[in-house]
CHARMM internal coordinates of N, CA and C (Angstrom, degrees):
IC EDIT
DIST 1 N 1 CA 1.4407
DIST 1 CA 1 C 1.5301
ANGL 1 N 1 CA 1 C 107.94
DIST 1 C 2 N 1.4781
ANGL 1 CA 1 C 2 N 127.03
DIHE 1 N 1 CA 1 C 2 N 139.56
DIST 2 N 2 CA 1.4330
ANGL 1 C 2 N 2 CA 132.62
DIHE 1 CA 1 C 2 N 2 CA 174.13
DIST 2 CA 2 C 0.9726
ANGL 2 N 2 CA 2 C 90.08
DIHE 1 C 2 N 2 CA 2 C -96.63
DIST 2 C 3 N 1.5870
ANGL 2 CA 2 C 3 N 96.75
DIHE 2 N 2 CA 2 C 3 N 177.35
DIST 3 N 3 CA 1.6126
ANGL 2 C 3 N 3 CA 133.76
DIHE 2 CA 2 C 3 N 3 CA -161.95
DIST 3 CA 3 C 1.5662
ANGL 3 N 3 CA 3 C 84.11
DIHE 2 C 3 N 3 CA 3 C -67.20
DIST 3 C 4 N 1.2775
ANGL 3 CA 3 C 4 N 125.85
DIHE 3 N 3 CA 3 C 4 N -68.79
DIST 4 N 4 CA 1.1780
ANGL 3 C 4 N 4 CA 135.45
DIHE 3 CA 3 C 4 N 4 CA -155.37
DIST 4 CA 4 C 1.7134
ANGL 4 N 4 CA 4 C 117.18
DIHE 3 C 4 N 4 CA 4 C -45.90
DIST 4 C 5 N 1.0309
ANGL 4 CA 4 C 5 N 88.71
DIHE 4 N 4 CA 4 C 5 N -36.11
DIST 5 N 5 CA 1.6882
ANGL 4 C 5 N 5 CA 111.38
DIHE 4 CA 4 C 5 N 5 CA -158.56
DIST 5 CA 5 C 1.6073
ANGL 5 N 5 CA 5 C 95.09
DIHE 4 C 5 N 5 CA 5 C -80.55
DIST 5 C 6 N 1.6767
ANGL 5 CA 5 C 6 N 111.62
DIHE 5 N 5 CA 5 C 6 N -29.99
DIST 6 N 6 CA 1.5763
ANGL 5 C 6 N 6 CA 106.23
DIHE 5 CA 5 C 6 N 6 CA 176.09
DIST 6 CA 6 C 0.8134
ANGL 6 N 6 CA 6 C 127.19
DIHE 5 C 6 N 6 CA 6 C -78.50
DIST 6 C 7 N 1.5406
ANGL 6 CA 6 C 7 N 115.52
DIHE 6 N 6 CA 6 C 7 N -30.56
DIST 7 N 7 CA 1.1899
ANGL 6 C 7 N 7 CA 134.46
DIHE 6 CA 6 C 7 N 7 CA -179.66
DIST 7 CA 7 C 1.6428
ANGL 7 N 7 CA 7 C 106.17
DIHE 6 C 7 N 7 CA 7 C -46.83
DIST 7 C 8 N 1.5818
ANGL 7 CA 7 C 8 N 91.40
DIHE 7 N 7 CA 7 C 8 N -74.05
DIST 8 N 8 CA 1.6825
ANGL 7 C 8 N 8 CA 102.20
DIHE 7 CA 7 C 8 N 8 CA 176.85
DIST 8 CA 8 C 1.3002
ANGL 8 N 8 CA 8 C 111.25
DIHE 7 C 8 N 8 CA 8 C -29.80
DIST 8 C 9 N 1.3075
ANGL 8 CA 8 C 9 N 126.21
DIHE 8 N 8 CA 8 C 9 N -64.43
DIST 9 N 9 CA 1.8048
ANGL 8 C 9 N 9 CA 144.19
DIHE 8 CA 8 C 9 N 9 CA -142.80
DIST 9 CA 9 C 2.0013
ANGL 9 N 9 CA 9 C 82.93
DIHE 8 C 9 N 9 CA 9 C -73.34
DIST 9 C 10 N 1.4871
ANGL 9 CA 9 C 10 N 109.40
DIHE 9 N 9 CA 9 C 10 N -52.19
DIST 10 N 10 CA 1.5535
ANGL 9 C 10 N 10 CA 100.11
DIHE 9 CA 9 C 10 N 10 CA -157.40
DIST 10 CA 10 C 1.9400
ANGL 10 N 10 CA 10 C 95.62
DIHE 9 C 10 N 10 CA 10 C -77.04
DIST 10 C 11 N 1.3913
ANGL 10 CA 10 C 11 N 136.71
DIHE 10 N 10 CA 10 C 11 N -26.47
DIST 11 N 11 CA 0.9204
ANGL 10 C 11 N 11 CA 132.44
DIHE 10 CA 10 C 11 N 11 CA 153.25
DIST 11 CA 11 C 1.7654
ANGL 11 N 11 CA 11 C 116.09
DIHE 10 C 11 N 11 CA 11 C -26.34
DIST 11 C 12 N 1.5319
ANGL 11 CA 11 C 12 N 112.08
DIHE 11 N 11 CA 11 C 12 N -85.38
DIST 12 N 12 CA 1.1902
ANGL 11 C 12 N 12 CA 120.90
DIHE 11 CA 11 C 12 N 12 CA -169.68
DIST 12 CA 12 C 1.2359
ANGL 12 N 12 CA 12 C 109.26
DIHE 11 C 12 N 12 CA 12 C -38.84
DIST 12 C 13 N 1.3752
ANGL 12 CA 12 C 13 N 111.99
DIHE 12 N 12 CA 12 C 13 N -53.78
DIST 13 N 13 CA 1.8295
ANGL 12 C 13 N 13 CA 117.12
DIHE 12 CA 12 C 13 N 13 CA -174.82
DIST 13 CA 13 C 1.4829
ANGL 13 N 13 CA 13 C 106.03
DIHE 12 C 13 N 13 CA 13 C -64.90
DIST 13 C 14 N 1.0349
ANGL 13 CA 13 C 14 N 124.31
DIHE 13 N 13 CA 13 C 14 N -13.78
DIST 14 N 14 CA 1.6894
ANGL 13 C 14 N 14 CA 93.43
DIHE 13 CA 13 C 14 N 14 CA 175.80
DIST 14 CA 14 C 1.8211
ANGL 14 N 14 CA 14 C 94.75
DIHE 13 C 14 N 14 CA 14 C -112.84
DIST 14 C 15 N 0.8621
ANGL 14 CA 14 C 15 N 139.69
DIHE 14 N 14 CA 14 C 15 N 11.83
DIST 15 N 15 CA 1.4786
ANGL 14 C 15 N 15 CA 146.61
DIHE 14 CA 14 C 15 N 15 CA 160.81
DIST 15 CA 15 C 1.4205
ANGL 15 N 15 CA 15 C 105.50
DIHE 14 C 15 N 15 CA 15 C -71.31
DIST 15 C 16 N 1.5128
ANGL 15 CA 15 C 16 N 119.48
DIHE 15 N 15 CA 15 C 16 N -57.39
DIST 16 N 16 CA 1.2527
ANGL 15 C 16 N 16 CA 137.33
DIHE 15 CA 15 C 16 N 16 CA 175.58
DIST 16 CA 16 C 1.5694
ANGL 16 N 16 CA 16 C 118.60
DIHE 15 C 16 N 16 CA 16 C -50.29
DIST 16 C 17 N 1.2705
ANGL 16 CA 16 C 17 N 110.24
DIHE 16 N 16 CA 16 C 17 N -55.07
DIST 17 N 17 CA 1.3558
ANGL 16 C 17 N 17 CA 133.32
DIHE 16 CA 16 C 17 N 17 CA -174.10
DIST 17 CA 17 C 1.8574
ANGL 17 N 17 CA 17 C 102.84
DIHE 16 C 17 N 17 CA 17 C -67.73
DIST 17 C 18 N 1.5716
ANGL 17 CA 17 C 18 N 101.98
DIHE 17 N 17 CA 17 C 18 N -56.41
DIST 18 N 18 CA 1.4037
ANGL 17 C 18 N 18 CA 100.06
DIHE 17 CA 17 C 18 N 18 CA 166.63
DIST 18 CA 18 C 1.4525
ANGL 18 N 18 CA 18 C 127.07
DIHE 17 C 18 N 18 CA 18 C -61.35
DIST 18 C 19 N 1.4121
ANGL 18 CA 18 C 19 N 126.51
DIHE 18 N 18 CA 18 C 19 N -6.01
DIST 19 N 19 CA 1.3683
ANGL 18 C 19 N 19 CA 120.31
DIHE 18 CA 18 C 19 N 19 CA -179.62
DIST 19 CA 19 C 1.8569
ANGL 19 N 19 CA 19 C 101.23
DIHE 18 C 19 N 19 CA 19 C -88.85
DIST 19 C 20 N 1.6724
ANGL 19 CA 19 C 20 N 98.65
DIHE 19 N 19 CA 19 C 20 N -45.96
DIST 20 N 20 CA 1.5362
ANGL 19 C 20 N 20 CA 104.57
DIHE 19 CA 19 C 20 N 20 CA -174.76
DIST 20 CA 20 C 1.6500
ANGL 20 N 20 CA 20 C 102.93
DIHE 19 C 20 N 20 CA 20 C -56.65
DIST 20 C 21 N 1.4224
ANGL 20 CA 20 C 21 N 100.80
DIHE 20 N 20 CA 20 C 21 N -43.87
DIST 21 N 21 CA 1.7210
ANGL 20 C 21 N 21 CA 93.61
DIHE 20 CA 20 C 21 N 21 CA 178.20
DIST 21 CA 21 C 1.3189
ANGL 21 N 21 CA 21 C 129.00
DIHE 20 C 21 N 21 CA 21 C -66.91
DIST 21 C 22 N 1.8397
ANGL 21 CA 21 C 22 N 120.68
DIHE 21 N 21 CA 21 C 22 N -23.98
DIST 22 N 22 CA 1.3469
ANGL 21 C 22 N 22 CA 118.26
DIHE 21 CA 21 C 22 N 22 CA 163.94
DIST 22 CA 22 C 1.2761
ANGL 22 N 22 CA 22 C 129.86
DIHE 21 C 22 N 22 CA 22 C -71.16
DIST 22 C 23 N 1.7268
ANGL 22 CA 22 C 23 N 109.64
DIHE 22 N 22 CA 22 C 23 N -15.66
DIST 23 N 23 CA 1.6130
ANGL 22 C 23 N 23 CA 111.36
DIHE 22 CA 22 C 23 N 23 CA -167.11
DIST 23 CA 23 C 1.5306
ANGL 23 N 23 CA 23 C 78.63
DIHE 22 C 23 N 23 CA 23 C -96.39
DIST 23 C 24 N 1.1474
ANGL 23 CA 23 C 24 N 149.94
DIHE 23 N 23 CA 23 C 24 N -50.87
DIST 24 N 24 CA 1.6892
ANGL 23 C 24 N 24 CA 130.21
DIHE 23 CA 23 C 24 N 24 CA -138.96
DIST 24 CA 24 C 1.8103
ANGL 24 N 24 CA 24 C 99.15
DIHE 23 C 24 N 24 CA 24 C -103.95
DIST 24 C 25 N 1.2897
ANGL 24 CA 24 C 25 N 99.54
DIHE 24 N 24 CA 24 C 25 N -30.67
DIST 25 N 25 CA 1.8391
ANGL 24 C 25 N 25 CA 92.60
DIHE 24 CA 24 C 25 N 25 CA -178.62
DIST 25 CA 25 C 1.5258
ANGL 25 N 25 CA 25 C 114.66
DIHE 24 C 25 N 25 CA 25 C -101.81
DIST 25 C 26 N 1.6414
ANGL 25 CA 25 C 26 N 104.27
DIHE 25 N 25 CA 25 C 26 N -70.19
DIST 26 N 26 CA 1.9900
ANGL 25 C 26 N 26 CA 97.60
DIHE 25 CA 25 C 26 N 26 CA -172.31
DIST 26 CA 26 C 1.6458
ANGL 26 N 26 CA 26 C 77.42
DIHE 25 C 26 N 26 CA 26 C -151.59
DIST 26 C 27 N 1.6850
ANGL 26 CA 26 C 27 N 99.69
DIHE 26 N 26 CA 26 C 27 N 137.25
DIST 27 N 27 CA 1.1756
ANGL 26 C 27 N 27 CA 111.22
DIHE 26 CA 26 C 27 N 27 CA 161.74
DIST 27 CA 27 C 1.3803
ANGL 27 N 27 CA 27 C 122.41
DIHE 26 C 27 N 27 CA 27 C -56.89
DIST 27 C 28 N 1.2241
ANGL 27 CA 27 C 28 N 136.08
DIHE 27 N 27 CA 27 C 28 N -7.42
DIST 28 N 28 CA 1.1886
ANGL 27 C 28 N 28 CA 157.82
DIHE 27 CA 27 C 28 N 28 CA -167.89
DIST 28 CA 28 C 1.2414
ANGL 28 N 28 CA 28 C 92.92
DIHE 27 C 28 N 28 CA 28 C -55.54
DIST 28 C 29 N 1.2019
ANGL 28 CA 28 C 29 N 118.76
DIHE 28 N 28 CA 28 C 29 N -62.99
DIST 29 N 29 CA 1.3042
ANGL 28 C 29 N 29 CA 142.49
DIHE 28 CA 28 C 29 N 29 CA -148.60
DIST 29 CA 29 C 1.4816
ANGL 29 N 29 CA 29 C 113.46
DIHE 28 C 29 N 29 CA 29 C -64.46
DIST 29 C 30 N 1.6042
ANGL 29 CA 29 C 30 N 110.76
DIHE 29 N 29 CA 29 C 30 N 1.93
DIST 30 N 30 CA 1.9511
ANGL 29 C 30 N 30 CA 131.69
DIHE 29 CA 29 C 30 N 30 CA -164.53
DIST 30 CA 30 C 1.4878
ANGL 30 N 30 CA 30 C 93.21
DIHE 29 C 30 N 30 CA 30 C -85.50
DIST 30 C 31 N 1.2782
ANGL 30 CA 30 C 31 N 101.14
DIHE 30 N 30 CA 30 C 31 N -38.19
DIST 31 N 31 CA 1.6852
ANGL 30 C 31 N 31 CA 122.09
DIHE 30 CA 30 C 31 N 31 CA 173.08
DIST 31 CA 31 C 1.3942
ANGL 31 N 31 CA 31 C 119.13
DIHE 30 C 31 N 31 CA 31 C -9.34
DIST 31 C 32 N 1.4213
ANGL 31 CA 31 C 32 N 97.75
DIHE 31 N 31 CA 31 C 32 N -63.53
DIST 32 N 32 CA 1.5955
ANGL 31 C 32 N 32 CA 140.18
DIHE 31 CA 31 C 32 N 32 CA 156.48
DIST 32 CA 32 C 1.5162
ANGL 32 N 32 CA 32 C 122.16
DIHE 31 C 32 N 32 CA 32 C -19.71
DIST 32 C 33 N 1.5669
ANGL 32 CA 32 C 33 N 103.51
DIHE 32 N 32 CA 32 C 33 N -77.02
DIST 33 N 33 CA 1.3837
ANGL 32 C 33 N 33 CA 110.55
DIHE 32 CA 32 C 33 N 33 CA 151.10
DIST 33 CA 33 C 1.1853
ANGL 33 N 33 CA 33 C 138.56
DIHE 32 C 33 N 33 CA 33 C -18.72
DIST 33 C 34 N 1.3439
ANGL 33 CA 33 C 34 N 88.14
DIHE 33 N 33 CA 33 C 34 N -70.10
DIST 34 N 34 CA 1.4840
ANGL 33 C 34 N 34 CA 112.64
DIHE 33 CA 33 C 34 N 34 CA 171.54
DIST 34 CA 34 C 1.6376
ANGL 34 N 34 CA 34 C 120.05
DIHE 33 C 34 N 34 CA 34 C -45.75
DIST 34 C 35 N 1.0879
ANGL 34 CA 34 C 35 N 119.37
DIHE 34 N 34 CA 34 C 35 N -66.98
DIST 35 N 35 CA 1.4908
ANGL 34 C 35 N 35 CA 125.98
DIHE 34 CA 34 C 35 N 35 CA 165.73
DIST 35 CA 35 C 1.6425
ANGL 35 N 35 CA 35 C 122.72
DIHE 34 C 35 N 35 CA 35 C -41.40
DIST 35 C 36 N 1.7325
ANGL 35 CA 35 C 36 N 106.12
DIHE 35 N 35 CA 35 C 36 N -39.79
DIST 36 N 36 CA 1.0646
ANGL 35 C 36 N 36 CA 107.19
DIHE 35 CA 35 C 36 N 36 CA -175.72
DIST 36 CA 36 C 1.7283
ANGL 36 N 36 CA 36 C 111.39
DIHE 35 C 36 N 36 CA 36 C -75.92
DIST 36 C 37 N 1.4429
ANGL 36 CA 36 C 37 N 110.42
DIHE 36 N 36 CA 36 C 37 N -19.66
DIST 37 N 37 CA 1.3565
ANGL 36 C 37 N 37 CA 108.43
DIHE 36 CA 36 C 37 N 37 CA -171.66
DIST 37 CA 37 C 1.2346
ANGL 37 N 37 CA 37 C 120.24
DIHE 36 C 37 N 37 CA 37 C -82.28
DIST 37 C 38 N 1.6837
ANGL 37 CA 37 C 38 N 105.66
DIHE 37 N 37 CA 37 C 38 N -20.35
DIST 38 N 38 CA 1.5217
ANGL 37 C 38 N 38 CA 124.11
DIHE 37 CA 37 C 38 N 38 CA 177.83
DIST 38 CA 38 C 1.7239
ANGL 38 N 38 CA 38 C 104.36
DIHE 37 C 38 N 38 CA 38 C -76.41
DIST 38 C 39 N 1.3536
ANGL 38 CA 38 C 39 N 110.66
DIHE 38 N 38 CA 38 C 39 N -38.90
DIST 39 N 39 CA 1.4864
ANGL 38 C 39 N 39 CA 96.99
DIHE 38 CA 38 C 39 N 39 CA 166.65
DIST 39 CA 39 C 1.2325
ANGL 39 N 39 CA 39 C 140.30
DIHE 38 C 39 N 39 CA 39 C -82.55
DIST 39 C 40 N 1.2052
ANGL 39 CA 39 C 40 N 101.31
DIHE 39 N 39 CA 39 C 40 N -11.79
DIST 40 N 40 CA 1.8935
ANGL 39 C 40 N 40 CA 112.27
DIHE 39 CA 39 C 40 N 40 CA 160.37
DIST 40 CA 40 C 1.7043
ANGL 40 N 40 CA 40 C 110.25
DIHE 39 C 40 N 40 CA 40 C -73.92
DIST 40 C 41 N 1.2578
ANGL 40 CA 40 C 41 N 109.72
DIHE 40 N 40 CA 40 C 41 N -32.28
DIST 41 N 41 CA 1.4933
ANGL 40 C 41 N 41 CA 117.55
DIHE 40 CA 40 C 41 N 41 CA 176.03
DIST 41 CA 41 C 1.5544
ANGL 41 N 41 CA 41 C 114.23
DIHE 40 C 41 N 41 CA 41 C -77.69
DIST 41 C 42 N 1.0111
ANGL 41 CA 41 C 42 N 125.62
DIHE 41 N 41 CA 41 C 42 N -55.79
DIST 42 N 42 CA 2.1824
ANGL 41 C 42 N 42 CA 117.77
DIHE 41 CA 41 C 42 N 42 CA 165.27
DIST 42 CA 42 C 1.8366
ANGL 42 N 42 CA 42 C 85.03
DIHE 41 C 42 N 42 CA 42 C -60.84
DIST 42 C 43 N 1.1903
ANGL 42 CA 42 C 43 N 150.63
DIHE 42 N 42 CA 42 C 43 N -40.91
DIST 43 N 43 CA 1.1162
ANGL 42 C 43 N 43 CA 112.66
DIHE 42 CA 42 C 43 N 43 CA -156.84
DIST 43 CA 43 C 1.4191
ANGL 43 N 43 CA 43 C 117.87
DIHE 42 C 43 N 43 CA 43 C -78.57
DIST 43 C 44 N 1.5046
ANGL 43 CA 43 C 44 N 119.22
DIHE 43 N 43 CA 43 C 44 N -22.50
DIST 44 N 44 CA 1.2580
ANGL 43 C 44 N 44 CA 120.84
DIHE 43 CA 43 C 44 N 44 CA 148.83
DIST 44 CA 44 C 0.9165
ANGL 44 N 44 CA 44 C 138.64
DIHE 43 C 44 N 44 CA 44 C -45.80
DIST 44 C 45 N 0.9245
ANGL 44 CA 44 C 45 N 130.46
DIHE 44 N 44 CA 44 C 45 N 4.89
DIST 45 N 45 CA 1.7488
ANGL 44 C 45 N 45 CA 145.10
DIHE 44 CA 44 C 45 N 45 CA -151.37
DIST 45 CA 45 C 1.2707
ANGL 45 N 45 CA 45 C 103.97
DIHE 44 C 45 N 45 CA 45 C -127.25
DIST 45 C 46 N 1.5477
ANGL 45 CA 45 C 46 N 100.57
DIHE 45 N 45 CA 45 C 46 N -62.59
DIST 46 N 46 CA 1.5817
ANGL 45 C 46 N 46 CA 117.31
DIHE 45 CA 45 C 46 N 46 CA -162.92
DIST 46 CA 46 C 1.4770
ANGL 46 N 46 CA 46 C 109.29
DIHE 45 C 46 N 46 CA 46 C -103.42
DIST 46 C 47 N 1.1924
ANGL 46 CA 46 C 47 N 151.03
DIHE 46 N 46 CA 46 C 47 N -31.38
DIST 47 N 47 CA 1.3964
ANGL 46 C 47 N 47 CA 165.62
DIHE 46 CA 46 C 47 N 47 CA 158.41
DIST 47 CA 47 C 1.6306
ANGL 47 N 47 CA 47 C 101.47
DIHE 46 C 47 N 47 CA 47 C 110.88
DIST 47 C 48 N 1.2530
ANGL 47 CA 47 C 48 N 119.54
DIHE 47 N 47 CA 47 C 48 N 12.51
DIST 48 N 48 CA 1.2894
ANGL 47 C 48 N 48 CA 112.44
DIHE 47 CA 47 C 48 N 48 CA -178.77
DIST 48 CA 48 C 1.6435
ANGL 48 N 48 CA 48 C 114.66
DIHE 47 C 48 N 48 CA 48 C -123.87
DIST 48 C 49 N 1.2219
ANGL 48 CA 48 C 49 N 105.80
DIHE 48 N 48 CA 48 C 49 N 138.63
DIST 49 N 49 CA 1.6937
ANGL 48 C 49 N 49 CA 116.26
DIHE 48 CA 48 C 49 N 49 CA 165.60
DIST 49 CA 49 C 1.1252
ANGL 49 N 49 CA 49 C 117.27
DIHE 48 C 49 N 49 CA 49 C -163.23
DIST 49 C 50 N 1.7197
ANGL 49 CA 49 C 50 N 112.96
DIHE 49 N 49 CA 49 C 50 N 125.95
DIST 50 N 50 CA 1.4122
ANGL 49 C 50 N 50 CA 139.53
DIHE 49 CA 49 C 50 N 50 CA -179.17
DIST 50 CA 50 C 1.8988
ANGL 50 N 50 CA 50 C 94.38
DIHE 49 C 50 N 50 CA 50 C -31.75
DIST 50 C 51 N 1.0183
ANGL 50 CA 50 C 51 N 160.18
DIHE 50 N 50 CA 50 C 51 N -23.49
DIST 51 N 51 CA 0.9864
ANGL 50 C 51 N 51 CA 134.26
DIHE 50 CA 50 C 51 N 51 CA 155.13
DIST 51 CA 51 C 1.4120
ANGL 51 N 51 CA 51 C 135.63
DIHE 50 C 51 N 51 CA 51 C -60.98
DIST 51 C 52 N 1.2569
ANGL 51 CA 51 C 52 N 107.48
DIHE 51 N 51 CA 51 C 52 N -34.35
DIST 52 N 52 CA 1.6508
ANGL 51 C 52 N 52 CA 127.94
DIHE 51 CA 51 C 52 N 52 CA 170.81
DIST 52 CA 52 C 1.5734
ANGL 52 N 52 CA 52 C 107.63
DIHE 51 C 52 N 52 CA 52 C -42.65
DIST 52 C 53 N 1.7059
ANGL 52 CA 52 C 53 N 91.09
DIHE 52 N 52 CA 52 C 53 N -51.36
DIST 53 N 53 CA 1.9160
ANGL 52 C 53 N 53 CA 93.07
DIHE 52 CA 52 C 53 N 53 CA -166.23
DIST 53 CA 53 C 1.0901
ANGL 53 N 53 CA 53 C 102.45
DIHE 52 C 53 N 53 CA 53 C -70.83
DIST 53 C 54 N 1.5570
ANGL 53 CA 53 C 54 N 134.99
DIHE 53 N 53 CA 53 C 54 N -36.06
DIST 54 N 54 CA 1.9140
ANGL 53 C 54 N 54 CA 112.43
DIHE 53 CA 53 C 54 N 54 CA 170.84
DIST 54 CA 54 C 1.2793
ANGL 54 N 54 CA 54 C 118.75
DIHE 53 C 54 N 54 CA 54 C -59.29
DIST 54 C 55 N 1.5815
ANGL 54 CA 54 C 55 N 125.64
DIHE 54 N 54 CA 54 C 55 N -20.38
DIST 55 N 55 CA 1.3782
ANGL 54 C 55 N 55 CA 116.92
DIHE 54 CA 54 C 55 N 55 CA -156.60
DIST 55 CA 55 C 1.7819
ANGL 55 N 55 CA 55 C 91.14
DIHE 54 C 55 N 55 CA 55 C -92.49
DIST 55 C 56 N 1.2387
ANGL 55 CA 55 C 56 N 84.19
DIHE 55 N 55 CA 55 C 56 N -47.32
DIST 56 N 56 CA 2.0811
ANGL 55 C 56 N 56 CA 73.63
DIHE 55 CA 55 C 56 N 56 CA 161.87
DIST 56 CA 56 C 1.2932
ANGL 56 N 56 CA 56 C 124.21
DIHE 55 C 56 N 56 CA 56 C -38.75
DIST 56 C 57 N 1.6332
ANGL 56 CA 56 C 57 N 108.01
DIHE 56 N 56 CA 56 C 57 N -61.25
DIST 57 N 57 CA 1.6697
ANGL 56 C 57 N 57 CA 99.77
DIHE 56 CA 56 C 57 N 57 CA -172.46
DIST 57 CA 57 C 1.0276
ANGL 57 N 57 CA 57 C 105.03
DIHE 56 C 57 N 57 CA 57 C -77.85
DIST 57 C 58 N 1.3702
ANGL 57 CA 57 C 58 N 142.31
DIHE 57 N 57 CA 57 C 58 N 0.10
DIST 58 N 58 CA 1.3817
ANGL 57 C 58 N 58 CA 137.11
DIHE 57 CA 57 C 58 N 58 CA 144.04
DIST 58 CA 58 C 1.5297
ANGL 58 N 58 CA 58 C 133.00
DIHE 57 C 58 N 58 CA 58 C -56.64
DIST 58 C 59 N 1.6124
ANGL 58 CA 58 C 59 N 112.15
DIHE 58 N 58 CA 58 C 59 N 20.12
DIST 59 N 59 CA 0.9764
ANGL 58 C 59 N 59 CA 131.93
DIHE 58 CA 58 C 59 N 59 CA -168.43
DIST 59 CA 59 C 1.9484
ANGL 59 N 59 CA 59 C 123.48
DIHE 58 C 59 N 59 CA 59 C 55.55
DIST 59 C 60 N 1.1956
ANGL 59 CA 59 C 60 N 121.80
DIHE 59 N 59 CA 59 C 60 N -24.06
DIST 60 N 60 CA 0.9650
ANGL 59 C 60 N 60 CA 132.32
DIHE 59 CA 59 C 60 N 60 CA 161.98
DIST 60 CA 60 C 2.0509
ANGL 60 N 60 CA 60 C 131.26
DIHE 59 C 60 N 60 CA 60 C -20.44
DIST 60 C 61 N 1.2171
ANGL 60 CA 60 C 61 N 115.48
DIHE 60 N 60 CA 60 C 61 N 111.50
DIST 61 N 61 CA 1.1019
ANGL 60 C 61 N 61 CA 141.86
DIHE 60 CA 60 C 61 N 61 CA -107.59
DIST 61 CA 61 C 2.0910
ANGL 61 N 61 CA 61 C 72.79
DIHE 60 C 61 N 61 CA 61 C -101.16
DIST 61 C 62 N 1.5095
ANGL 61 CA 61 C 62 N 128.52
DIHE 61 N 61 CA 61 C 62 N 138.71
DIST 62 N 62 CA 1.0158
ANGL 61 C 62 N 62 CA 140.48
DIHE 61 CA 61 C 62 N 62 CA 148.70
DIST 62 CA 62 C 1.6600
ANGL 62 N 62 CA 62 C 132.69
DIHE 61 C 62 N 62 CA 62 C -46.09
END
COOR INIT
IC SEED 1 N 1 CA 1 C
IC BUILD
């Protein structure tokens, strides 16, 4: 798996997780979303996000 490909996969799952968690517990929780979309959005921009650099030192392949 590349960096890229984790990125995506760990994206979806907490998008996912945050929708199941806003409809059944506290909408609060859309919040989530929100944050996550803003960091897919500067990361387009900029090519960088604090997730990338763990999946790096996670040895994880470019």
């Amino acid at each position: 798996m590349t960096v890229n490909q984790a990125l995506r996969a760990i994206a979806g799952i907490v998008v996912f997780a945050s929708v199941l968690l806003g409809y059944y517990v506290s909408p609060y929780w859309l919040i989530l979303n929100g944050f996550v979309g803003l960091n897919l959005l500067q990361s387009a921009f900029t090519d960088w996000c604090p997730t990338m650099v763990i999946f790096r030192k996670m040895g994880l392949r470019e």
